[in-house]
C-alpha positions in Angstrom: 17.3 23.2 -7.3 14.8 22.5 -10.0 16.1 24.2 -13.7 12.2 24.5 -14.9 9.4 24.8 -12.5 6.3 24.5 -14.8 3.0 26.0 -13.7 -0.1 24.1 -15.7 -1.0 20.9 -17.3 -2.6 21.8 -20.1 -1.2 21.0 -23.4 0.9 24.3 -23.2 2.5 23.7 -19.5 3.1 19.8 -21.4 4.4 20.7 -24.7 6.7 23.6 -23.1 7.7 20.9 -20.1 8.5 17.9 -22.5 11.0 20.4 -25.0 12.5 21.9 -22.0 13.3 18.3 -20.0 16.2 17.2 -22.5 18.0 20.6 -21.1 17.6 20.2 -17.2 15.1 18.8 -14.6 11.5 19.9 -15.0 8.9 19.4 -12.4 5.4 20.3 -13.6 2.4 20.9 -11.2 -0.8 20.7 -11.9 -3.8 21.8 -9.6 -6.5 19.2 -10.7 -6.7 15.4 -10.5 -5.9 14.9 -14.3 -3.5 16.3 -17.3 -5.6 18.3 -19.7 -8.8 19.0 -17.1 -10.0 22.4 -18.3 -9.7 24.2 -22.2 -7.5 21.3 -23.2 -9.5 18.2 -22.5 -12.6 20.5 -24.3 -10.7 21.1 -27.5 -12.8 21.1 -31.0 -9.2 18.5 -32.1 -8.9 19.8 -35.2 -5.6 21.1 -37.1 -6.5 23.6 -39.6 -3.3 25.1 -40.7 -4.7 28.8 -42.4 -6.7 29.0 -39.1 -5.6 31.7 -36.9 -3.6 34.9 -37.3 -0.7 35.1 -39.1 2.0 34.5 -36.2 -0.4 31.6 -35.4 -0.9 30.1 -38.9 3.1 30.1 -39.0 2.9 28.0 -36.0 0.4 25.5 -37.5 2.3 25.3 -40.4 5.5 24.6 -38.5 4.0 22.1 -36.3 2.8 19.9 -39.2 5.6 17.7 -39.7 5.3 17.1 -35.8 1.8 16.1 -36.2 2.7 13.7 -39.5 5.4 12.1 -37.7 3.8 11.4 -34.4 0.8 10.0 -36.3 -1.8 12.5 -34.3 -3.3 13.4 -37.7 -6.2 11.7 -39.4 -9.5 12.6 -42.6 -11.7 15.3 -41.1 -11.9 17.8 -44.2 -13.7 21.4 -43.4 -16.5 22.7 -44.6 -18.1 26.5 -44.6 -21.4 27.2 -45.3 -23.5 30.5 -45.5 -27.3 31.8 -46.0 -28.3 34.6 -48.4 -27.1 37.5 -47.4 -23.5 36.1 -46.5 -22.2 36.6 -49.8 -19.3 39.0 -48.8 -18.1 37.1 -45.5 -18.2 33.8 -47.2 -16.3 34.8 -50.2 -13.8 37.4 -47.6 -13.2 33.7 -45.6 -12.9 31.6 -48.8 -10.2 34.2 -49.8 -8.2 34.0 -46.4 -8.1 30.3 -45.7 -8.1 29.4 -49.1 -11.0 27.4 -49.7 -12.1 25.4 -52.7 -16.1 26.9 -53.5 -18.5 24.1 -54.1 -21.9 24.2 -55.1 -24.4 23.5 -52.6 -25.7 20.3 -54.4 -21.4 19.4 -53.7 -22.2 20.3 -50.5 -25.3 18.1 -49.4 -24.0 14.6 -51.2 -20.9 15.4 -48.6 -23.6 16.0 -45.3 -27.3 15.0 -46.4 -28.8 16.7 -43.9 -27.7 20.7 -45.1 -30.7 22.6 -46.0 -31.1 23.1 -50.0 -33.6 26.1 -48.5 -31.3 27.5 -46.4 -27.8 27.0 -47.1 -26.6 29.4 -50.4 -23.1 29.0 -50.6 -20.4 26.1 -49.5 -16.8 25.8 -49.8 -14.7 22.8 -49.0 -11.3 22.2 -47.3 -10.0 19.0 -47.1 -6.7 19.6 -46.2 -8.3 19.8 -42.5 -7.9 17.3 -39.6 -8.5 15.6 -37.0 -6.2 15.4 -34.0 -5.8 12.9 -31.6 -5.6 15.1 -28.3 -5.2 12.9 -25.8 -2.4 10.4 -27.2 -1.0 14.1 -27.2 -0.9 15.2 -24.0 0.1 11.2 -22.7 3.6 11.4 -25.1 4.5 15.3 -23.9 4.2 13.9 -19.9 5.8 10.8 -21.1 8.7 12.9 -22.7 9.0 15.2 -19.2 8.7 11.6 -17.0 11.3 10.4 -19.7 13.9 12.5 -18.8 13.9 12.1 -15.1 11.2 15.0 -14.7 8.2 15.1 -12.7 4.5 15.6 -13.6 2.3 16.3 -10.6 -0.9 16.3 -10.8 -3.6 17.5 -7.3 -0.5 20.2 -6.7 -2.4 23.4 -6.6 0.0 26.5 -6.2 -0.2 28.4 -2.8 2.3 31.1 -2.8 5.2 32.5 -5.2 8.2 34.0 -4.3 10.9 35.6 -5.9 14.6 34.5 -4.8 17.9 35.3 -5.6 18.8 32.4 -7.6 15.3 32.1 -8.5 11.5 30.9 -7.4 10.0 29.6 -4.5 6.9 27.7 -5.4 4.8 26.7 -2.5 2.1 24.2 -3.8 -0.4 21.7 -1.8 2.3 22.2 1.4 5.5 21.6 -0.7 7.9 24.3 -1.4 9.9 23.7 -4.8 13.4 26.0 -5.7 13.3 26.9 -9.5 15.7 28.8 -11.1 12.8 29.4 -14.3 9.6 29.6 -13.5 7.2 28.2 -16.7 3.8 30.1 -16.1 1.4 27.5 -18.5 -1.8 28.2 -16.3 -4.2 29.1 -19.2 -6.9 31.0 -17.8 -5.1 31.8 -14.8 -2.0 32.9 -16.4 -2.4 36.1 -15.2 -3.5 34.8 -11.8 -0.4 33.1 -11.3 1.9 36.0 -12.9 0.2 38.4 -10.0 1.2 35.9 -7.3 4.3 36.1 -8.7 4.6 39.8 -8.6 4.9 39.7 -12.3 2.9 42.5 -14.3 0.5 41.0 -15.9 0.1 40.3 -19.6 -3.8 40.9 -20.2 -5.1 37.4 -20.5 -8.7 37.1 -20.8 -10.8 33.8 -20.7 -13.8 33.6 -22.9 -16.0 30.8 -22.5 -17.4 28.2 -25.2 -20.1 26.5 -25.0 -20.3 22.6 -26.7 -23.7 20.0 -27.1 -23.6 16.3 -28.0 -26.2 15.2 -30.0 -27.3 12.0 -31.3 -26.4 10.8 -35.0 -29.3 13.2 -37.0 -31.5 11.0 -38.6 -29.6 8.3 -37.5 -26.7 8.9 -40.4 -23.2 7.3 -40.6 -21.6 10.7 -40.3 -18.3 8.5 -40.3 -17.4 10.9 -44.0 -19.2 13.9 -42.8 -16.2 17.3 -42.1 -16.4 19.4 -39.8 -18.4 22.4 -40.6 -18.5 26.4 -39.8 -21.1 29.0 -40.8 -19.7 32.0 -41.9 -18.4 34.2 -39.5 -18.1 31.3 -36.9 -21.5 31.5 -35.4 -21.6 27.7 -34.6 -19.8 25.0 -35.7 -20.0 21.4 -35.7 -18.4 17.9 -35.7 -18.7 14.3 -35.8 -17.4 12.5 -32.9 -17.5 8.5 -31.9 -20.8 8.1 -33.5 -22.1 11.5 -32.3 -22.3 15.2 -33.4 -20.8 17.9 -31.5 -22.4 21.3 -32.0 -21.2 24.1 -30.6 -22.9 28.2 -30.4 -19.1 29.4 -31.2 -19.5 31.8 -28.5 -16.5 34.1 -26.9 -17.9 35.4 -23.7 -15.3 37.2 -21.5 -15.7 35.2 -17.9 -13.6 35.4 -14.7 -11.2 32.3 -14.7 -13.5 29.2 -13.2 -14.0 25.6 -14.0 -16.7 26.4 -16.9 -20.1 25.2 -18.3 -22.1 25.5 -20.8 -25.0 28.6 -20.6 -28.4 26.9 -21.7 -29.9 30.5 -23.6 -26.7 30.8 -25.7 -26.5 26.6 -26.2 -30.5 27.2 -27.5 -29.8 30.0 -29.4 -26.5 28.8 -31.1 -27.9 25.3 -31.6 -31.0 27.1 -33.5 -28.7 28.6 -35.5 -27.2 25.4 -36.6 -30.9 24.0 -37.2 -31.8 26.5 -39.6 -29.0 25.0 -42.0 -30.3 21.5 -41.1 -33.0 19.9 -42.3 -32.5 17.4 -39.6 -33.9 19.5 -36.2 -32.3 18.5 -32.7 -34.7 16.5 -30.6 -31.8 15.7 -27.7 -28.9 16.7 -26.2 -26.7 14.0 -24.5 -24.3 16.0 -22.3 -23.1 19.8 -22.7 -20.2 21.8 -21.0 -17.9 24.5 -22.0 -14.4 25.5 -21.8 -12.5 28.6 -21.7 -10.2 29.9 -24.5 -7.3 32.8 -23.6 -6.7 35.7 -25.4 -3.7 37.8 -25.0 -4.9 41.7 -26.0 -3.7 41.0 -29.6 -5.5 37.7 -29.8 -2.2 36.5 -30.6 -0.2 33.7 -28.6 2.5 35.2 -25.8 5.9 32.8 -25.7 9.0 33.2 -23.9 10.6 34.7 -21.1 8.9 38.0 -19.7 11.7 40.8 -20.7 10.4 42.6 -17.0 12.5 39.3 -15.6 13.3 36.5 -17.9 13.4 34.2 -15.1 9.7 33.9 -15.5 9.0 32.4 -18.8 5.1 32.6 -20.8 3.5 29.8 -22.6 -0.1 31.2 -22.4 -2.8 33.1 -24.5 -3.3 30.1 -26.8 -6.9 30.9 -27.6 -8.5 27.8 -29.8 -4.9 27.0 -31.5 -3.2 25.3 -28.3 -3.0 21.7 -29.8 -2.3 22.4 -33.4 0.9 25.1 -32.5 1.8 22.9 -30.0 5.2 21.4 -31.7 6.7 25.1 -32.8 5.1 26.8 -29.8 6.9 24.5 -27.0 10.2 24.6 -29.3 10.2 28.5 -29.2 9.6 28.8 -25.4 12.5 26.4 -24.9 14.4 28.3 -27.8 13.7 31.4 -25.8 14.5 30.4 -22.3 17.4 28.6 -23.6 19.0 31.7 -25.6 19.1 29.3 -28.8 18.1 30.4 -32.1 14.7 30.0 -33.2 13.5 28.6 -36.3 10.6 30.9 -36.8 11.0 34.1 -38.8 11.9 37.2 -36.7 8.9 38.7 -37.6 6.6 35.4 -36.0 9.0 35.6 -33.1 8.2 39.1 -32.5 4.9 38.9 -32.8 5.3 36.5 -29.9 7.7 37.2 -27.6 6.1 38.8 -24.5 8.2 42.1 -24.7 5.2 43.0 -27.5 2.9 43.7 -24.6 5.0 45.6 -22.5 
């Protein structure tokens, strides 16, 4: 019998699979043909530790010496940047992530192409980085394969049962014996908690939509941070050469293999040209990902106090790569009855027994 049959192969079902595999055999199933196919393989990669709520900014800030170690940290630097009229929501986010305010003069020797018209205020983090994603996911399967477990991926799950010592996990014809079940299915987390006969937790996908665009103007954005409006109505980010540019959207969608929606990529990627003096004259490639919320918007880790047998390592939102480290170690703290290192207060604010 299996000790931890995990459910996803997203960064959460890896991270939780590779802390867990030191302390018994892990099998992990995946339903596509690759690790990281759907929210995680569309991340933003950024670590931003004052990002997030407070349970999840104690997360980012516990995962950090995870990140420095493993070398999946390098420059990005953040940047916010707001119109007239944004005065209070600029100064209200300078305040909770503290931000350094620059001038907007600062602010366009940084990215050249910001709009002296357009853009009023700026502030500047560069404690901000970039993550490397994919070495990520690699070194958590590595870590599972390491210890004699198994990532599969093209393994969708067919039928759940409960048993006495146990699960019964029938995927792609295979039936698997568990005695923990890891449920890491991101937008389906509630999907596969109903097959289970689980209550479910109130996971909701929301899709976000992404555009690649060509260098504007042809710049060396090699320097250039990442930058945010105020009140997150489109972001955007260098990558290999390119810029990514995204309408920040949070549309509520059935779970699905996503894409981007054309109207709201026009209407976010106006938004973005109105701080730009550069305009966009061609999009390369678009698509879009889902991010899961848990009713509280706040992540849902450990075992489910209904029957702990059937362990949670969902509702990671936007934050899934940079709580990864402290997220995985408190679902294997949890499942393993060891003592977490978190406050009692962050592990609360957790635990799945918040939400029942």
């Amino acid at each position: 019998m299996i000790d931890f049959l995990v459910i996803g192969g997203g960064i959460a079902g890896l991270s939780a699979g590779a802390r867990l595999a030191p302390h018994g055999e892990v099998v992990l199933l995946e339903k596509e043909d690759g690790l990281g196919y759907h929210a995680s393989g569309r991340s933003a990669a950024l670590y931003e530790a004052q990002y997030g709520k407070a349970s999840t900014i104690a997360l980012n800030l516990a995962s950090r010496t995870f990140h420095q170690e493993g070398g999946y940290l390098s420059p990005r630097g953040l940047m916010v940047v707001g119109k007239a009229g944004d005065e209070a929501g600029f100064r209200q986010e300078v305040a909770d992530a503290g931000l350094n305010v620059i001038s907007v003069d600062e602010a366009i020797a940084m990215v050249p192409i910001l709009n002296p018209e357009t853009v009023a205020y700026a502030a500047w983090h560069e404690d901000a980085m970039d993550l490397d994603t994919d070495r990520m996911l690699q070194d958590f399967a590595r870590d599972i394969r390491s210890h004699g477990g198994q990532v599969l991926p093209k393994t969708p799950v067919e039928a759940i049962a409960r048993t006495p010592d146990g699960w019964e996990v029938t995927a792609n014809g295979t039936t698997y014996a568990a005695r923990r079940l890891v449920n890491a299915a991101g937008p389906w987390a509630d999907t596969i908690a109903e097959m289970a006969g689980m209550p479910k937790i109130g996971i909701v996908p929301h899709r976000r939509s992404m555009a690649r665009i060509p260098a504007p103007g042809g710049h060396d954005m090699t320097g250039w941070p990442m930058i945010f409006s105020v009140g997150e109505t489109w972001y955007c980010k260098p990558d290999a050469g390119k810029l990514l540019v995204s309408p920040a959207e949070e549309d509520a969608m059935e779970p699905h293999d996503a894409w981007a929606d054309d109207m709201v990529l026009a209407e976010g990627l106006a938004r973005y040209e109105e701080m730009m003096t550069e305009p966009v004259t061609r999009l390369e490639t678009s698509w879009a990902g889902l991010r899961s919320f848990a009713p509280d918007r706040q992540l849902v880790l450990g075992p489910d106090p209904v029957d702990p047998a059937f362990v949670w390592s969902a509702g990671q939102g936007g934050y899934g790569f940079q709580t990864a480290p402290a997220a995985s170690q408190l679902v294997a703290d949890l499942t393993l009855g060891q003592p977490p290192a978190l406050a009692d207060d962050i592990v609360a604010a957790l635990r799945p027994d918040r939400l029942r």
